[in-house]
N, C-alpha and C positions, 0 to 999 in steps of 0.2 A: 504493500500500500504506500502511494506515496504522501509526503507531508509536507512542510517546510517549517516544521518546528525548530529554531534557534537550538543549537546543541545536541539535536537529538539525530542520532548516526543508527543504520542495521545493515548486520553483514550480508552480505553479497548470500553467501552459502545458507547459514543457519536462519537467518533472518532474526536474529536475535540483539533486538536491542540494546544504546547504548549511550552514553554520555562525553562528548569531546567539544573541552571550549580553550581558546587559546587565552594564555596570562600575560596580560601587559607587563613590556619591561620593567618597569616600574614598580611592583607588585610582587614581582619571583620574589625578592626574600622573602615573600609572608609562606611560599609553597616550594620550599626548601630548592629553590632555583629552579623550578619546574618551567620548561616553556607552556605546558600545555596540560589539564586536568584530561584525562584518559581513562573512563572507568564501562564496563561491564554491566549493564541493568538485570542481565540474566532474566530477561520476560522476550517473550513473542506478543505478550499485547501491549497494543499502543493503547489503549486508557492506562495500564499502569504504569506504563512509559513515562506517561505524561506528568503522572504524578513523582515520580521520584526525578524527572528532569525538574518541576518546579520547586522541590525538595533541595536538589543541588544547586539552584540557582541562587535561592533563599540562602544554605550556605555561605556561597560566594560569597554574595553581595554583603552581608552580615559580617561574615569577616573582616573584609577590605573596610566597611562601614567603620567598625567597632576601631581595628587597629590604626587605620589611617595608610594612604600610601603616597603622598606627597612628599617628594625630596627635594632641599634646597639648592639650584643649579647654580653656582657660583662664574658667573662668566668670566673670561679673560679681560673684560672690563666693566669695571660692577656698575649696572642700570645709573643705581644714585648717581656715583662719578659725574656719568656720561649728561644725565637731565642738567645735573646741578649747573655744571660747565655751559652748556647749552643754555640755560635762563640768565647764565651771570654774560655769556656774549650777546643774547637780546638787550640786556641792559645797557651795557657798555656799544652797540653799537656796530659789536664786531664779527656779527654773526651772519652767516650766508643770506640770512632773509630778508636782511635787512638791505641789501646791496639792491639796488633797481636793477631790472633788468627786462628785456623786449619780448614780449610774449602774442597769443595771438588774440588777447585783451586789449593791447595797446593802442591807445589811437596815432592815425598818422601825425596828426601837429606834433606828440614825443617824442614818435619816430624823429622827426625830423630836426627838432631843435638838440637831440639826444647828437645827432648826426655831425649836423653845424658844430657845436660844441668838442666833441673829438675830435675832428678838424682842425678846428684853431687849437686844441691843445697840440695836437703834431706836428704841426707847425712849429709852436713854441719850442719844442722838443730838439724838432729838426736844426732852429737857432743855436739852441743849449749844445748839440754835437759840435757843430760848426764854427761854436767859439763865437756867436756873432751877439749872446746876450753873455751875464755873468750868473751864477748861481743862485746869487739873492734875488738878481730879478724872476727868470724863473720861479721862483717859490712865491714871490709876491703876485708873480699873476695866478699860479693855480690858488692860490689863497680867496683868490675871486670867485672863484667858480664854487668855494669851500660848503654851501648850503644848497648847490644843485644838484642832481643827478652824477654828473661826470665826475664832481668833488668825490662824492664818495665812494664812488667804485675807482677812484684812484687811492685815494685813503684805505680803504680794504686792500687793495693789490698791495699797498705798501706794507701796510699793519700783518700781511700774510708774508710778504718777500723776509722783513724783518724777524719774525720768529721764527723762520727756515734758516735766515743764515746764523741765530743762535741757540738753535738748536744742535746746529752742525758745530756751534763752540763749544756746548756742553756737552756734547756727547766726542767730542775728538777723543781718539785715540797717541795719545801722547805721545806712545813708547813705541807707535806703530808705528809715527811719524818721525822718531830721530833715528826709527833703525832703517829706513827708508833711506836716509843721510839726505834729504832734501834740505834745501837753502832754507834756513829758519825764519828770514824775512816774507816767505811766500804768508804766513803767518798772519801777516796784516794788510796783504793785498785784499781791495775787497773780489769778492766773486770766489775766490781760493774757498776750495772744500777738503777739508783734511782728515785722515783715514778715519772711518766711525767705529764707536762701540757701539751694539747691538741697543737702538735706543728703548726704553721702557715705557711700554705699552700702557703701563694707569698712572704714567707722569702725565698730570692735568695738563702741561703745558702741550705736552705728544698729546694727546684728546684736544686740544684746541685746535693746533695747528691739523689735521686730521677733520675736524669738521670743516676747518676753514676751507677744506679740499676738497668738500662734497659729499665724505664718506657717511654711512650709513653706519655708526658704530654701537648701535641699542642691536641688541638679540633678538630671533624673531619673538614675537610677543607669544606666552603659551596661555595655555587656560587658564592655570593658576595665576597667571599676570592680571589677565580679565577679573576673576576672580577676587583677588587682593585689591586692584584697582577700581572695582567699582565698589565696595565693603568702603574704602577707603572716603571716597565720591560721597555715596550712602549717606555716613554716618560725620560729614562735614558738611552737608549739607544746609543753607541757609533755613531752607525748611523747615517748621517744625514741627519737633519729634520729640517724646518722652525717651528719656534713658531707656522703657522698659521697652517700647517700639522698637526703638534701633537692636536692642540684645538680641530680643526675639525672630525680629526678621535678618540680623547676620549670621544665627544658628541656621537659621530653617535655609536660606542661601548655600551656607559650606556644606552643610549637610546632604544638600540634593546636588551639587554642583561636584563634589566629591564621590557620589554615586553615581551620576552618570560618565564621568570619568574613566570606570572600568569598561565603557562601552567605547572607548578612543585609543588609538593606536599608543598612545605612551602614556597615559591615565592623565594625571591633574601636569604633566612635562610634553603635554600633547602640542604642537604651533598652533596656532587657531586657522590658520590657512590649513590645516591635513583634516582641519574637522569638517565633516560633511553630513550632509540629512540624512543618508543610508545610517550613519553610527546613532545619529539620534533615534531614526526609527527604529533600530534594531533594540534598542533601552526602553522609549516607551511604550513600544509595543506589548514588551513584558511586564511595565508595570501594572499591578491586578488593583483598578484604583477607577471611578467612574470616568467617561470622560470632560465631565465640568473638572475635576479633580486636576485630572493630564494637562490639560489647557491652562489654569491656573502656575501648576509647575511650570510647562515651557514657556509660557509667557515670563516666567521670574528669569529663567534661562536665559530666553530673548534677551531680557533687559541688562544683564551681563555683558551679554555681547556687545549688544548695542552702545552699552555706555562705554566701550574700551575704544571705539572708531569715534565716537563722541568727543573722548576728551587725551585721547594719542590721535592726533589726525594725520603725525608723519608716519604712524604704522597702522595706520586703520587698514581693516581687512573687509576682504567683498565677500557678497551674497548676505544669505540667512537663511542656515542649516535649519533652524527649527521653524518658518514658516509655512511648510509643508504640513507637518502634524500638526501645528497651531488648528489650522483652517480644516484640517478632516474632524480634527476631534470635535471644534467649537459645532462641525456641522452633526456633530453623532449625539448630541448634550441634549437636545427635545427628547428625542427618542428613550432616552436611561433617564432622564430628570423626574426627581420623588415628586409628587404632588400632596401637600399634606392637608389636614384639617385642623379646624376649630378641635379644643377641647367643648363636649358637652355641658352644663352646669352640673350635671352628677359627674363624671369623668374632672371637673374642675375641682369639685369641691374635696376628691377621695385622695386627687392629686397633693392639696394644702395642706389636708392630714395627712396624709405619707411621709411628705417633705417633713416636718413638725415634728418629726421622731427621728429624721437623717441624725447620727450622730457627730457629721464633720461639719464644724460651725459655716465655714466657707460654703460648703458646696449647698449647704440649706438655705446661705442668707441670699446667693446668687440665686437660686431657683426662685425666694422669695419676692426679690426684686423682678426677676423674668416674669412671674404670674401678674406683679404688680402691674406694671404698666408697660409691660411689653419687648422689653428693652431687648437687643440679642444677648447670647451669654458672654458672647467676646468683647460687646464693650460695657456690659456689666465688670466683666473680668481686668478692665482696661483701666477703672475710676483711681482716678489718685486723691488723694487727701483734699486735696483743692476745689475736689468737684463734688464734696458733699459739705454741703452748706444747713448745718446741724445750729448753726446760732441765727440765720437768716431770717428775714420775716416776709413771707411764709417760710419753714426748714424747704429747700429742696435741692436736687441731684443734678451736675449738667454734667450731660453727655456729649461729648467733643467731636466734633467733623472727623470721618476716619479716611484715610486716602483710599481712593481707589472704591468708595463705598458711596452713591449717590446719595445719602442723606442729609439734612442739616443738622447743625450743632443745638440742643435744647435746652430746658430747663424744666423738669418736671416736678412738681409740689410732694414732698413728704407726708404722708397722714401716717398717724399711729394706727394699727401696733408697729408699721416696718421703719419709724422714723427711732420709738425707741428701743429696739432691736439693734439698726444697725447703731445707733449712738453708743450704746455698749460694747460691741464688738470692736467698736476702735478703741474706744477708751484698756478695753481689756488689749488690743492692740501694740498699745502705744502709738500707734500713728499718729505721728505731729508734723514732721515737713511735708510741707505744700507739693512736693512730687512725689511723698510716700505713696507703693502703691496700697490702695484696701485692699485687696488679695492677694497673697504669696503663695499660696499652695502649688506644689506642680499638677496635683490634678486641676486646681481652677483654669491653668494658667494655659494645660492641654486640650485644647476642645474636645478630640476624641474622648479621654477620658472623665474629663465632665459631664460629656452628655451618656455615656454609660453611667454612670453616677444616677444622673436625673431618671434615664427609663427607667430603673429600679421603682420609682414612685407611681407610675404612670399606669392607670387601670383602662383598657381598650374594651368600653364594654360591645361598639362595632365592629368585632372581630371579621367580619363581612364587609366591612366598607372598604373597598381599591383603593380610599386615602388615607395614607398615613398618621397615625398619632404619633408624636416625637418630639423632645424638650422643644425644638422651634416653633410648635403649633401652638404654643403659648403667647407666639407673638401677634398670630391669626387670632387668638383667641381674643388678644383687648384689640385686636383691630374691631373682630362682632363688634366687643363691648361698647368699646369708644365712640363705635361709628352711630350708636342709639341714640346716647344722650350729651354729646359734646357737638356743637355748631361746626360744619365741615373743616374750615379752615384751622380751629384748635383742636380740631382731632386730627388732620393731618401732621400739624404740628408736634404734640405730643409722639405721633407716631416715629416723627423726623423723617417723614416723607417729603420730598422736593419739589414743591407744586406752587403755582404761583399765591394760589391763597394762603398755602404757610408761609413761604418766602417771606411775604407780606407783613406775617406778624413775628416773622425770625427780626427783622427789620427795623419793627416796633421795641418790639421786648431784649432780641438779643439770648444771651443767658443769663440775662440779671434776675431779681426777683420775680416769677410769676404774676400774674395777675389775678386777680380774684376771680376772674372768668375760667381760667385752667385748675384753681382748688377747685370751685365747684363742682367743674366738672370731671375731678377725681373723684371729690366725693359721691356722684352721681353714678360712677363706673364703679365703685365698690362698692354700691349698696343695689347693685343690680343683682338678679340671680335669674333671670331669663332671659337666651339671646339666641343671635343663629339660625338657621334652617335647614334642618338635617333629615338627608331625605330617609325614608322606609323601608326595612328590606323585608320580606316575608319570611 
């Protein structure tokens, strides 16, 4: 039978299934220098085939994950050197880019006055040989020119001739030259080059002169450059970011950017030019994960890449390996996307006593807050000290613009009992700086394991309904509520949906204190106990 499962090999004779994936160089120490995993499945069927190839992949990948296999590549002239050299010649003036020169941007009037002007210098020049000016004059006239075009690409030719020929001073070979028996005077002739030692490669001055020649002396860029360089990008960014944002999202970055690495020819030491969209596809292929999930990931991928041609433009690299899979999966995401429900007011109510007996204070006060008014668990999960306003009048919680999340930033009214719940919990806390966050836990902090957390509480008494109940149906669930007795535009608000009638009173209010129209109509939403329309199954 044939397949194209990733890994999975059957002999010619027996038919007898098997396991062969090749180990990036990079990686052999972790599999005692193996080029290649070689193993036997000992089955004729391909179902269990399949299972002990996803078995060994798991493996793999777990390994390489767990241990790490990124090495630091030390080049013959180190990255920093080379940048740093390069921004202090921008500076100063002396750097190739700085030089004009004719391209096929240029208009002809530059051409032309660029033209004129080298002329009348060779000219002058031609005087200068001929004995018919003197030296000084010479220099007083290109002194004219000193702020145009021809000034400085003479200035550069010069500022370049000059570090060549002391470079050729400091690097002479002394002893090469007196065993030579040449005339000692040659010495001070100019133009005289006198035997060299072998000059050194991370003398900044050797990298100056070297750029100043056009050379290319950065390494080609690899993953791990993208990698490093956008994390880098990221977390300087004028934007702002909570310390716990930037943590979060540079783990979940290395982490998957480090795993799909084993799917490239030299893992995290790969050039970004050898990577191509067969190595991506062959990675996400096998990741066993929806594909909103897939998309999500390459999209972070993408934005590595992208941001290394972004902000290295003398090595930006072409194409984009991952917009391939981008645009299948985004188109696959209808098709596997959950569709969930409201909680029922009995399924609501069995829910708030469940929770009410969670024994981990976090994960019950976050569910508490998600029944309250909707909030998701992640930027439940997200609140820093600053954004619960426990002395306020009214007390309430604002919830912050998340990136990449179309909502707006709010402010929603505290009512007891969850006002003084959570005011205890800080207090038991200690949370006092204003970036503290309110939740530390790593379950809070993991969505997946959170929301395992929360099913625990969760009674499905429509075991028959095709939509889902699940901790996010709680956000469905104050949308029923809210949408009864709160006037549209403050129910969208509260929601942090982005419509123009919220806009509107995002606008007004901001996140300062509430208005008496948004308590109200909390209180209105918690004193509800019938909502919804859920249809009938026999």
């Amino acid at each position: 039978m044939l397949h194209n499962i990733p890994y999975l090999t059957i002999t010619k004779k027996m038919k007898v299934y098997g396991y062969r994936r090749r180990i990036p160089e990079d990686v052999r120490f972790l599999f005692d220098g193996k080029l290649e995993i070689v193993k036997s499945l000992k089955t004729k069927s391909l179902t269990l085939a399949q299972i002990e190839v996803q078995r060994m992949n798991q493996w793999f990948e777990e390994r390489v994950a767990t241990v790490g296999y990124s090495k630091n590549v030390t080049p013959r002239v180190p990255v920093k050197l080379v940048r740093d050299i390069h921004a202090d010649m921008k500076k100063a003036g002396d750097h190739p880019d700085n030089v004009p020169n004719i391209n096929a941007q240029t208009s002809l009037s530059d051409i032309y006055e660029l033209s004129d002007d080298f002329l009348d210098v060779a000219v002058q020049a031609k005087h200068l040989a001929d004995g018919n000016i003197s030296l000084a004059d010479y220099e007083e006239y290109l002194a004219s020119y000193q702020d145009t075009d021809i000034g400085k690409i003479i200035q550069f030719k010069r500022n370049k001739d000059h570090l060549w020929m002391w470079l050729h001073k400091k690097y002479m070979d002394l002893d090469a030259f007196k065993a030579s028996g040449a005339d000692p005077t040659l010495l001070d002739r100019n133009g005289y080059l006198p035997p060299q030692k072998k000059w050194d490669e991370q003398d900044p001055e050797v990298v100056r002169y070297r750029i100043m020649c056009g050379e290319n002396l950065l390494p080609e860029p690899t993953w791990q450059n993208a990698v490093d360089d956008y994390l880098r990008q990221y977390n300087s960014s004028p934007k702002q970011r909570s310390a716990q944002q930037k943590t979060k999202h540079s783990r979940a970055v290395k982490s998957y950017c480090i795993k799909i690495s084993a799917s490239f020819p030299h893992g995290m030491n790969t050039p970004l030019k050898d990577i191509d969209a067969e190595d991506v596809r062959d990675f996400i292929r096998r990741d066993d994960v929806q594909p909103s999930t897939k998309t999500k990931n390459l999209t972070m991928l993408r934005a590595v890449w992208n941001s290394w041609s972004a902000y290295n433009q003398k090595q930006a690299v072409e194409g984009d390996p991952f917009r391939a899979e981008i645009d299948l999966h985004k188109s696959a995401i209808e098709g596997t996307e959950v569709n969930r429900r409201s909680f029922t007011p009995s399924e609501f109510r069995k829910f708030n006593d469940s929770l009410a007996t969670e024994a981990d204070k976090e994960v019950r006060l976050v569910g508490q807050i998600a029944a309250y008014c909707g909030a998701p668990t992640g930027e439940i999960a997200g609140l820093e000290r600053k954004d619960v306003k426990l002395s306020s009048t009214p007390p309430h919680l604002v919830f912050r613009a998340v990136a990449g999340k179309d909502r707006i930033a709010r402010s929603v009214p505290l009512l007891e009992p969850i006002r003084t719940e959570l005011e205890a919990y800080i207090k038991e806390q200690q949370c006092i700086d204003p970036t503290d966050p309110v939740f530390t836990s790593k379950v809070v902090r993991a969505p997946s394991d959170l929301s395992k957390k929360l099913k625990v509480h969760i009674t499905n008494e429509r075991p028959h309904d095709p939509l889902s109940l699940v901790p996010y149906s709680l956000r469905h669930t104050f949308k029923d509520r809210v949408g009864q007795v709160v006037k549209g535009g403050f129910a969208q608000y509260l929601m942090g949906h982005k419509t123009e009638a919220s806009s509107k009173i995002h606008n007004r209010y901001g996140t300062g204190a509430p208005p008496a129209a948004l308590v109200d109509g909390m209180i209105a939403v918690q004193a509800l106990t019938d909502w919804g329309m859920f249809e009938e199954f026999d």
